[in-house]
py3Dmol code that shows the C-alpha trace and the ligand (Angstrom):
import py3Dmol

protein = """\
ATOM      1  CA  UNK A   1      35.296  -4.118  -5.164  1.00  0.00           C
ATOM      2  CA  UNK A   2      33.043  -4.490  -8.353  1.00  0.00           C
ATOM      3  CA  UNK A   3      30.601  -1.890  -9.354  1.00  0.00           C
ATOM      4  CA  UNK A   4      27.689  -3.845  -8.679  1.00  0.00           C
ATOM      5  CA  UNK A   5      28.776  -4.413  -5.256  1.00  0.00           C
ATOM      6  CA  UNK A   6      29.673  -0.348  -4.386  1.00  0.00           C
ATOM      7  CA  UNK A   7      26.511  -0.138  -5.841  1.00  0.00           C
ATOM      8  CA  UNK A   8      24.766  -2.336  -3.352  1.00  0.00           C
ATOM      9  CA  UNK A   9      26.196  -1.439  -0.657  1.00  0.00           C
ATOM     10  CA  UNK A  10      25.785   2.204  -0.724  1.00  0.00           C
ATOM     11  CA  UNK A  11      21.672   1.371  -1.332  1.00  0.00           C
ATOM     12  CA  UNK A  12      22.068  -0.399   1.514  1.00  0.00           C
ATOM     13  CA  UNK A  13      23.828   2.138   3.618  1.00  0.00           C
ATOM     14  CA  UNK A  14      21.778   5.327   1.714  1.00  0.00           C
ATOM     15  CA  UNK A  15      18.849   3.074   1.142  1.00  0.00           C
ATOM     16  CA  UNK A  16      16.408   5.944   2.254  1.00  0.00           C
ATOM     17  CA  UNK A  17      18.236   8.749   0.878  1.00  0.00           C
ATOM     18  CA  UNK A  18      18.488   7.568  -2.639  1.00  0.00           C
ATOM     19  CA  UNK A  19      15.442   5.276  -2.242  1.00  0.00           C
ATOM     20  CA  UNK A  20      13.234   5.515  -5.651  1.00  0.00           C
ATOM     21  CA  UNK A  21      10.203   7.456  -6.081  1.00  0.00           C
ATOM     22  CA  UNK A  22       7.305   5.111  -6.859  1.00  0.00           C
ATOM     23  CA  UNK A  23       6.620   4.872 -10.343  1.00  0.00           C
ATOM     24  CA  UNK A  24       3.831   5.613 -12.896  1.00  0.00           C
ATOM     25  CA  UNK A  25       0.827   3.717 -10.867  1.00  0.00           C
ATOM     26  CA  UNK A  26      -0.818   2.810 -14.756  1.00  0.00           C
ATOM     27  CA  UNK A  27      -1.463  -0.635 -14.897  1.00  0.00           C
ATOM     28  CA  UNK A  28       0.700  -2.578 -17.183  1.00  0.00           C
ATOM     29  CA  UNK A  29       0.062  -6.308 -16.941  1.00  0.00           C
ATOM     30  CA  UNK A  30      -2.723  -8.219 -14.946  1.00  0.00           C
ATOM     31  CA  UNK A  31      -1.854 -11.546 -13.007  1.00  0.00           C
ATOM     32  CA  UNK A  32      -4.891 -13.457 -12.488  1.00  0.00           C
ATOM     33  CA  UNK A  33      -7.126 -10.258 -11.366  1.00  0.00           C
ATOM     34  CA  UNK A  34      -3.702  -8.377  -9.376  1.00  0.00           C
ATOM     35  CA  UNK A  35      -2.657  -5.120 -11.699  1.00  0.00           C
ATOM     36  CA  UNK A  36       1.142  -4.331 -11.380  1.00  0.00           C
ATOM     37  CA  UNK A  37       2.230  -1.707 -12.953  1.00  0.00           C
ATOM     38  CA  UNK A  38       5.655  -1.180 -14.863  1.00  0.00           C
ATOM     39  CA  UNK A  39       8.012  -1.911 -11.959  1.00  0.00           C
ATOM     40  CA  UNK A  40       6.059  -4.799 -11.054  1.00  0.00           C
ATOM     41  CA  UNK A  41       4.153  -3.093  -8.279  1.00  0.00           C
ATOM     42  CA  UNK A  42       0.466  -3.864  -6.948  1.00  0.00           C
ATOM     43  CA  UNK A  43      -1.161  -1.078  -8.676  1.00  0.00           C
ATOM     44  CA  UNK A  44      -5.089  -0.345  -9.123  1.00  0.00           C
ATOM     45  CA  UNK A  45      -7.255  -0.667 -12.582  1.00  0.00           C
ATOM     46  CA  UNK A  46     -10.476   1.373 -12.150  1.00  0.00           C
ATOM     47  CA  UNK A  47     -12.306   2.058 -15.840  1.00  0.00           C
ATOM     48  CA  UNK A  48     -14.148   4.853 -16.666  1.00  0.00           C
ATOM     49  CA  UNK A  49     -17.553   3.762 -15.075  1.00  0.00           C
ATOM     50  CA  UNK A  50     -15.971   3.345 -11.671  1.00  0.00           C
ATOM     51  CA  UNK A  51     -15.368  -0.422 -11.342  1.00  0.00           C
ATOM     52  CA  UNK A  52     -12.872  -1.237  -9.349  1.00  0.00           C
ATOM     53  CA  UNK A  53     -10.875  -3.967  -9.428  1.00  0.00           C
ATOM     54  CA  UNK A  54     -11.027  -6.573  -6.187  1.00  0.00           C
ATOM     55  CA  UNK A  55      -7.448  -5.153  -4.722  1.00  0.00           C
ATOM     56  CA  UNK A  56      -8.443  -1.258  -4.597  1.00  0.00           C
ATOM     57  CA  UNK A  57     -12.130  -2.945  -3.108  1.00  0.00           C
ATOM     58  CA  UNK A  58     -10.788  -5.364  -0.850  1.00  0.00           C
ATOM     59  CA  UNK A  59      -8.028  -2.384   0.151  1.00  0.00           C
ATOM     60  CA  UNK A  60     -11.337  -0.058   1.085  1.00  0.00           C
ATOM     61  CA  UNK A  61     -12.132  -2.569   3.432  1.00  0.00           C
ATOM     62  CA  UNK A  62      -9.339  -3.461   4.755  1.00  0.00           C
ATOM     63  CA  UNK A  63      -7.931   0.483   5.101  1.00  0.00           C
ATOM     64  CA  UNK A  64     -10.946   1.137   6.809  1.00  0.00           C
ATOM     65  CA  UNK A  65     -10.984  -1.637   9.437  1.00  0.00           C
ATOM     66  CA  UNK A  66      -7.207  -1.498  10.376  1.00  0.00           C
ATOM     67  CA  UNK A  67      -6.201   1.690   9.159  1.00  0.00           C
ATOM     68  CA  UNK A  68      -8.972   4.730   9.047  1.00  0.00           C
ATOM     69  CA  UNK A  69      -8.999   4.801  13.111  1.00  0.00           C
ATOM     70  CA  UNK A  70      -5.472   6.656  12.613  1.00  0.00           C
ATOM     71  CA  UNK A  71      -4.916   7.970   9.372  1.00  0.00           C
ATOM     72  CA  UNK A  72      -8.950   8.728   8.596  1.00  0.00           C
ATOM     73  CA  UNK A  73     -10.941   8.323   6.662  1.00  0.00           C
ATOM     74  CA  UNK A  74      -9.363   7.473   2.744  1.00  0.00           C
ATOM     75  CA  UNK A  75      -6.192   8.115   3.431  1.00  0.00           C
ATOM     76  CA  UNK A  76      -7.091  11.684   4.329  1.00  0.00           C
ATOM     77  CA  UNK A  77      -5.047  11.947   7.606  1.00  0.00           C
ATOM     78  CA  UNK A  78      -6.412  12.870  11.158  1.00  0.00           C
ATOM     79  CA  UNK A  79      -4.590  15.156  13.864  1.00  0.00           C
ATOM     80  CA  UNK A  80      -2.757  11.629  14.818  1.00  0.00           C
ATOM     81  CA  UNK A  81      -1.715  10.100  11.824  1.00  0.00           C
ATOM     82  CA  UNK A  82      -0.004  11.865   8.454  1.00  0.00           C
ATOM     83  CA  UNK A  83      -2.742  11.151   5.205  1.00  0.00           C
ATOM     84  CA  UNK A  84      -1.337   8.530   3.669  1.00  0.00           C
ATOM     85  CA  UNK A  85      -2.296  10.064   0.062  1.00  0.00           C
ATOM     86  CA  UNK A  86       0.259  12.664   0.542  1.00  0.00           C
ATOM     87  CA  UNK A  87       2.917  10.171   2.078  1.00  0.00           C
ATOM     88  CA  UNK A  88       2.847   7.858  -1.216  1.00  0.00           C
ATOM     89  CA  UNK A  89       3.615  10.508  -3.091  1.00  0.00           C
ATOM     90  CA  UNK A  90       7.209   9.895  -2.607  1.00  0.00           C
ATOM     91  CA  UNK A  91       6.685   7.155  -0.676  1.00  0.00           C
ATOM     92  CA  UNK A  92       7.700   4.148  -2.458  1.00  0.00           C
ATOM     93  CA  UNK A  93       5.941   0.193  -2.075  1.00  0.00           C
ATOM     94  CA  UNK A  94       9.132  -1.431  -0.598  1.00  0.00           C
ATOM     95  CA  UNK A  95       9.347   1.809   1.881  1.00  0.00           C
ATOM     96  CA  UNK A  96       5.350   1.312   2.053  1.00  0.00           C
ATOM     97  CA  UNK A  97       5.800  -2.329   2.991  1.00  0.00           C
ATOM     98  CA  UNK A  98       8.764  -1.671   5.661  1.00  0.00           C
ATOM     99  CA  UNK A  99       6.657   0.770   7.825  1.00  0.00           C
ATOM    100  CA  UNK A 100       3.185  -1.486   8.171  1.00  0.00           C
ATOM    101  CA  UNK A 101       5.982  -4.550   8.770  1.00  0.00           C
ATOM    102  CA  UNK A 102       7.866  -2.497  11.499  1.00  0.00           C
ATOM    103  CA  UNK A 103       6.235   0.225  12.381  1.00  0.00           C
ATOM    104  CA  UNK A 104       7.759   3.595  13.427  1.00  0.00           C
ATOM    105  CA  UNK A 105       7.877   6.197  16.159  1.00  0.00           C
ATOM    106  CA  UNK A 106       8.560   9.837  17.071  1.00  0.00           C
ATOM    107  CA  UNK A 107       9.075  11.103  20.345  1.00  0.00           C
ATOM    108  CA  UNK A 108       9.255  14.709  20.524  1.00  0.00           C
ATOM    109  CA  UNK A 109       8.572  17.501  22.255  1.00  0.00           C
ATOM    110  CA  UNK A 110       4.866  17.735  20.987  1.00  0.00           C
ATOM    111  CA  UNK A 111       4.114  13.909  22.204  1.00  0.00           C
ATOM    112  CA  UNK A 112       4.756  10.530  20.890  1.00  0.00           C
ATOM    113  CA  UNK A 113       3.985   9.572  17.557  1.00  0.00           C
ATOM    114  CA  UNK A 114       3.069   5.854  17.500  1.00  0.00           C
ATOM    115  CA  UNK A 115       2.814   3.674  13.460  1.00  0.00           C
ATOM    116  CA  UNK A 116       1.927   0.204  15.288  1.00  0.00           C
ATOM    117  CA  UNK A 117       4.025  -2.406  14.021  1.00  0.00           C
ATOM    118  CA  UNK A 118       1.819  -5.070  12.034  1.00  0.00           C
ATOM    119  CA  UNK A 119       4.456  -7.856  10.844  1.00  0.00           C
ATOM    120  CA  UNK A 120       2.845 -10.569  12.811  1.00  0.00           C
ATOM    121  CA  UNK A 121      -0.924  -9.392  12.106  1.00  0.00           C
ATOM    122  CA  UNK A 122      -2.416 -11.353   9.305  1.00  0.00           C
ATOM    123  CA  UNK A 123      -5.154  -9.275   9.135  1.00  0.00           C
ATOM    124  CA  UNK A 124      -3.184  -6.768   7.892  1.00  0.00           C
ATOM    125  CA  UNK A 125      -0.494  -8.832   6.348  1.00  0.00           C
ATOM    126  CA  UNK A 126      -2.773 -10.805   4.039  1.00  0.00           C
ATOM    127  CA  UNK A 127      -3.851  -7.630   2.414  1.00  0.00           C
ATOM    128  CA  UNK A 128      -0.853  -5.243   2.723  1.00  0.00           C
ATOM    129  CA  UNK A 129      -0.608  -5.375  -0.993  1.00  0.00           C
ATOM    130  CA  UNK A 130      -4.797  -4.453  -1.245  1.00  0.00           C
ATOM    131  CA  UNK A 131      -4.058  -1.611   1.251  1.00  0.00           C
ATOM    132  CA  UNK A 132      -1.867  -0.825  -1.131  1.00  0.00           C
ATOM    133  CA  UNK A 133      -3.680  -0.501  -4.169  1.00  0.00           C
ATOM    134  CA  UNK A 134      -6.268   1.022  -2.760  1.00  0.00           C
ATOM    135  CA  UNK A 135      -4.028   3.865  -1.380  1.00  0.00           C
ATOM    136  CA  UNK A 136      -2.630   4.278  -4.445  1.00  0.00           C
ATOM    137  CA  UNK A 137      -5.656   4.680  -6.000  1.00  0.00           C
ATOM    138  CA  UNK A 138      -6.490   7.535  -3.762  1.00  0.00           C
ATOM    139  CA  UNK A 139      -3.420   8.975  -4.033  1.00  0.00           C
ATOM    140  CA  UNK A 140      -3.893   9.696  -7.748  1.00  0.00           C
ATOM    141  CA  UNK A 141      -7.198  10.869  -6.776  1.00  0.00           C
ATOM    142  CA  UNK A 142      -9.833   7.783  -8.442  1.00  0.00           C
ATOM    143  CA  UNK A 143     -11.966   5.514  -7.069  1.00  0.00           C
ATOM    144  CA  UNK A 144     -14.015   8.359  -4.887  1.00  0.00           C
ATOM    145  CA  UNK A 145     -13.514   8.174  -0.799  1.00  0.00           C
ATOM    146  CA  UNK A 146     -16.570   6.041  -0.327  1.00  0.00           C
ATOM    147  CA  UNK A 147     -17.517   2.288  -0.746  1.00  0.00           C
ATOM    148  CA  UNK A 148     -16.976   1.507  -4.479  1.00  0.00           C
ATOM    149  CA  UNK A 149     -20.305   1.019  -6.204  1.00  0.00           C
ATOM    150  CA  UNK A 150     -18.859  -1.494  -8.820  1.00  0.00           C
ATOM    151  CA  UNK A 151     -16.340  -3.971  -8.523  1.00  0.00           C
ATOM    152  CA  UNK A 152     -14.738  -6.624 -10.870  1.00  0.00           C
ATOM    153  CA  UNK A 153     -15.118 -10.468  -9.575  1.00  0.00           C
ATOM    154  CA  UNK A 154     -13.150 -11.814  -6.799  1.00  0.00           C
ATOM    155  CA  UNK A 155     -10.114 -13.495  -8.421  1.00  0.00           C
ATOM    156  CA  UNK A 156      -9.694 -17.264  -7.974  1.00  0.00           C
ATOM    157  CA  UNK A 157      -5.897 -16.314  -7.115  1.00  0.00           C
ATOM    158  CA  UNK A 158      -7.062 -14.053  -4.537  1.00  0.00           C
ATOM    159  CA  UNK A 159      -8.785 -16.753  -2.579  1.00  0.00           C
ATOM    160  CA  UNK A 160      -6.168 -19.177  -2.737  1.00  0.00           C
ATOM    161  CA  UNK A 161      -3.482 -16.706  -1.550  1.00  0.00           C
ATOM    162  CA  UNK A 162      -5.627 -15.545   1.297  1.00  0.00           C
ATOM    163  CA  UNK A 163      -6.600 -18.647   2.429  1.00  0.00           C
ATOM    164  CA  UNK A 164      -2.994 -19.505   2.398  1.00  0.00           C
ATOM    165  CA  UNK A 165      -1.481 -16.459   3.999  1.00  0.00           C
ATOM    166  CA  UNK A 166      -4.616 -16.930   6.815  1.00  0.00           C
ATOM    167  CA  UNK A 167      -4.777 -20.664   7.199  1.00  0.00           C
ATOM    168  CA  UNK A 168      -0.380 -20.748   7.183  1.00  0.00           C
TER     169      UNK A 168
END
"""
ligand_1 = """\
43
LIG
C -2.628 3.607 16.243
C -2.644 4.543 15.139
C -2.227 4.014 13.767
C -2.773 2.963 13.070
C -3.898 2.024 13.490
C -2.096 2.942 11.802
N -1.151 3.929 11.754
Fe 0.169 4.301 10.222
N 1.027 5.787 11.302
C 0.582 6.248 12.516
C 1.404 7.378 12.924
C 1.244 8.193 14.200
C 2.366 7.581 11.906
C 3.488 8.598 11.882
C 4.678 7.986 12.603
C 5.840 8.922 12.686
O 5.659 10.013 13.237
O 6.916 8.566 12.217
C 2.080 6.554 10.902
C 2.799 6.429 9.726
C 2.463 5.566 8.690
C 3.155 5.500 7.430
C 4.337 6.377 7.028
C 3.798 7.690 6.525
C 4.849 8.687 6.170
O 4.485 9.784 5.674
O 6.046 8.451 6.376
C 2.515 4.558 6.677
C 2.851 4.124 5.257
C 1.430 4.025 7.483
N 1.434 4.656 8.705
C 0.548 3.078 7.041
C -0.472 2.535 7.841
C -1.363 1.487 7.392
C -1.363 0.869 6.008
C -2.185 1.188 8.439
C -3.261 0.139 8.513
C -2.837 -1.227 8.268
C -1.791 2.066 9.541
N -0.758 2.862 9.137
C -2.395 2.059 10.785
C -0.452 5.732 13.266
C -1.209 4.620 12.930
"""
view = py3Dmol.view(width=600, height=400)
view.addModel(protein, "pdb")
view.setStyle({"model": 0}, {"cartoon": {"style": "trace"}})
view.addModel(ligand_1, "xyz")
view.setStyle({"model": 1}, {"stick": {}})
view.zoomTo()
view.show()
């Protein structure tokens, strides 16, 4: 057995226990309006007047029409739902991306502890990766908890890949 191999198969076996931390969210390169930072990861861009870019705004919309009901208001967590600002601390975006896909549950002694599964909900799906950003954002503690007041122009990009991802 080759290296490369022990080496992916023990990821796949330890996958969660040596999973990555996420990285440094600055943004490194920008793809047509989308910010990824050095791992190639959605990340946000917010400069120092407070505009956004369209992810982290189309994320605050999103978050708080699919999301907030649970885990409250930015992020912030509710007596249901962990605050997701804490959880992508460690929390990394393929580990991010697994949970909204699959969803997750607990069942303990202190009730049942329900992550819906959203894999086949486009409404969430189309924008995981703005959910993302906008989390992120939050997480490092810009972009405020309310509505953004500025935000750069919807990217061409963005339209075409959402009317793809909700038209396919
Ligand atoms: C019906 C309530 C509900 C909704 C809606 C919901 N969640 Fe959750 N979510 C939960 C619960 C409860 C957990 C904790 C599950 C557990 O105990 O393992 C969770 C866990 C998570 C986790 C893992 C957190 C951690 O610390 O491990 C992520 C990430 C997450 N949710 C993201 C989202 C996103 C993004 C959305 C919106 C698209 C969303 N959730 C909508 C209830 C919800």
């Amino acid at each position: 057995m080759n290296k490369l191999w022990l080496l992916l198969s023990m990821s796949l076996i330890c996958g969660a226990a040596i999973a990555e931390p996420p990285g440094d969210p600055k943004a490194v390169t920008n793809e047509d309006g989308k910010y990824l930072d050095a791992n190639g990861d959605p990340t946000f861009n917010i400069t120092d007047d407070g505009t956004v870019d369209w992810y982290t705004f189309s994320g605050y919309r999103r978050y708080h029409s699919d999301c907030h009901v649970c885990h409250g208001p930015a992020g912030q967590g509710s007596t249901y739902a962990p605050p997701l600002i804490d959880s992508l601390k460690s929390m990394n975006y393929v580990e991010y991306l697994e949970v909204v896909t699959n969803g997750r549950q607990k069942v303990g002694a202190s009730g049942n502890s329900v992550m819906p599964a959203f894999g086949t909900n486009k409404n969430v799906m189309c924008y995981v990766d703005d959910i993302y950003v906008y989390l992120r954002a939050r997480t490092a503690g810009v972009g405020g908890t309310g509505r953004p007041p500025k935000k750069e122009a919807k990217p061409a990009a963005f339209t075409e890949a959402e009317t793809a991802c909700m038209g396919g």
